[in-house]
N, C-alpha and C positions, 0 to 999 in steps of 0.2 A: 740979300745974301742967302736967306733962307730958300729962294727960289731958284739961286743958281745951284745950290748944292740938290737939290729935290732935283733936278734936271741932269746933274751929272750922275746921281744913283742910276734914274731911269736909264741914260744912256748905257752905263755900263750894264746892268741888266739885260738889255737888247741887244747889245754886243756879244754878251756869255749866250745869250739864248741862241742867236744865231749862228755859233760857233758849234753850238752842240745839238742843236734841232736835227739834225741828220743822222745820229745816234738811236738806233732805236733796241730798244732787250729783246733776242728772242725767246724760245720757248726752254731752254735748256737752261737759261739764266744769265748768257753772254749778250755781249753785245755787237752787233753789226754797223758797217757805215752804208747807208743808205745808197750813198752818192757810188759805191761799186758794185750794186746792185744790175743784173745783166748780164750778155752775150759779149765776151770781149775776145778779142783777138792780138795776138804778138808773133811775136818769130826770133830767133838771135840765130848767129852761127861762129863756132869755134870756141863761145864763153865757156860752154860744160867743159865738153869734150873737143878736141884740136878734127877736125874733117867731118864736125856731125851739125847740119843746120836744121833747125828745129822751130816749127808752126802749132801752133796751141790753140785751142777755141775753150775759154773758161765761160761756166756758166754760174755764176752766184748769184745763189736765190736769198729770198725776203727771208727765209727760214734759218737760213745759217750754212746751210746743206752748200754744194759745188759738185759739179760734173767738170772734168778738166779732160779733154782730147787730144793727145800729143799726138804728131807726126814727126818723125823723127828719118832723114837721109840723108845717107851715104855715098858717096859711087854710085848713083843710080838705083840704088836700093832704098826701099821705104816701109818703114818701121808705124803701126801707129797703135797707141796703147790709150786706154781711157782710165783716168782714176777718179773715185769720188769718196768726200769727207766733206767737214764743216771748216767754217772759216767765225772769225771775230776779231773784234778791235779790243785791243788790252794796253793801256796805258798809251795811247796813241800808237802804238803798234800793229802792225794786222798779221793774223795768227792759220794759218793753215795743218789741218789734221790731215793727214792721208791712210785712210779705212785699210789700204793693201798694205803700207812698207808701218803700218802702224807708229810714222812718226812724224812730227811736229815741225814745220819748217815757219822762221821769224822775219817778217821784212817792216821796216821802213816804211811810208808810203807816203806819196804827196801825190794829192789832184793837180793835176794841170789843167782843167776844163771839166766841163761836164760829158767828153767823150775820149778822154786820156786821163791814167794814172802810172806814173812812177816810181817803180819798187827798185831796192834795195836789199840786197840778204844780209841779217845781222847773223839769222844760224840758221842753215840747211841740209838736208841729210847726205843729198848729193855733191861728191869730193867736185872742183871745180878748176877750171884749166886753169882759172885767174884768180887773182890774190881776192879780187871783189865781182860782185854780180850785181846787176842791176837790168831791166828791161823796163818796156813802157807798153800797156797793154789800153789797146784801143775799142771803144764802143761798138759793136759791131751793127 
């Protein structure tokens, strides 16, 4: 008896640690997930705004920091802005600062592999065509 319960501690131990081993604090005091670390890529069109399709190339670093490259067109017209801030994981949440509109936007997130993840906006600063947002940003 004594050994099956010694065995179920360990497992569950190794379960929590694998759960959160990809967690790591950066320098600021926050926490990053590991696993979004990287050059990703997405695109949507009509979710912001109704005739705007929109290409991104996020780059979040080990540090916390983000370079975010929008392309944004219209009619044959093409818009493209770059913005950069810090990102972190906060109660299973992932958290993005934006250094320009100086504000905080909330998603969701679930891995779908180790070269896709899947956000969800709980609060973003940008008013939005649709009731919900969500996009899937891929590895590049």
């Amino acid at each position: 008896m004594k050994t099956k319960n010694l065995l179920f501690v360990f497992a569950v131990l190794v379960l929590l640690t694998a759960c959160t081993s990809y967690l790591t604090q950066v320098a600021s005091g926050k926490k990053i997930d590991n696993r979004l670390v990287g050059v990703w890529v997405g695109s949507e069109k009509d979710k912001q705004i109704e005739g705007i399709h929109k290409n991104w190339e996020m780059n979040r670093r080990a540090d916390g920091t983000f370079t975010l490259d929008f392309q944004f067109s219209q009619n044959g017209q093409v818009l493209q802005t770059i913005e950069t801030g810090n990102w972190w994981i906060e109660k299973g949440k992932f958290y993005e600062f934006h250094q320009e509109s100086g504000q905080t936007d909330a998603y969701d997130y679930t891995v779908l592999g180790p070269n896709q993840v899947k956000f969800k906006a709980i609060a973003i600063s940008i008013e939005m065509n649709a009731d919900s947002y969500e996009f899937i940003d891929t590895r590049k």
